[in-house]
N, C-alpha and C positions, 0 to 999 in steps of 0.2 A: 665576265661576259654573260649576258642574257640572251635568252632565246629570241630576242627581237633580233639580237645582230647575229644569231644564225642566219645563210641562205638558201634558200630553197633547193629541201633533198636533202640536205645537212642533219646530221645526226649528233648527239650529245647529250652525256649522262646529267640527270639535274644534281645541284649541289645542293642548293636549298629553296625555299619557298616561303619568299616574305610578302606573304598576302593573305591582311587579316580579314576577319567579321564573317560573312556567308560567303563572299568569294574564297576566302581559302579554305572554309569547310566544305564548300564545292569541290576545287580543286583535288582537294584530297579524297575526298570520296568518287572521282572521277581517276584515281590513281595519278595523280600529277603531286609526287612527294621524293624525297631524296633518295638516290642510289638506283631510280627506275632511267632509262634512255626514253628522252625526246623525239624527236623527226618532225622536222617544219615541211608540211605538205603543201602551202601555199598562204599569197599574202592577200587581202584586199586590193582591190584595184588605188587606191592613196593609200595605203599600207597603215590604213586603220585599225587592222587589226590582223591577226596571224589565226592559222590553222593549223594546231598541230597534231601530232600524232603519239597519243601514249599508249602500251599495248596495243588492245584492239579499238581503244575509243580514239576519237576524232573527235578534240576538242577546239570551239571559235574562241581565242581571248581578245582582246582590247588590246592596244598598244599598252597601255599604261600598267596592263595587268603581267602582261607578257617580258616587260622590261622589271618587273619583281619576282624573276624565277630564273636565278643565277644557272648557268651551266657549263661544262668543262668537258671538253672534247679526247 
């Protein structure tokens, strides 16, 4: 499961994070890495992309990106 097919207000631990090059050095330095909890705060209006929630940041990712960060409820 990926945090795309979380739904809104849903919460879930991430598993892993298969997102390479500067996005997932982003990611990671944004705290988006294994064993932290998710919470998808909201979608795009075409569900372009997701908003979610790690700690205290609040990050936008892309569908594409969003569907490479497995999670487990």
């Amino acid at each position: 499961m990926s945090v795309f097919d979380l739904k809104k207000g849903e919460e879930a631990e991430i598993v892993s994070v298969a997102v390479d090059g500067a996005a997932g050095e982003r990611l990671t330095s944004l705290g988006v890495k294994s064993g932290r909890s998710v919470k998808v705060i909201a979608f795009s209006l075409f569900s372009g992309s997701v908003l979610i929630g790690v700690g205290y940041n609040r990050i936008a990712v892309r569908r594409s990106v969003a569907q490479k960060i497995e999670v487990a409820k």
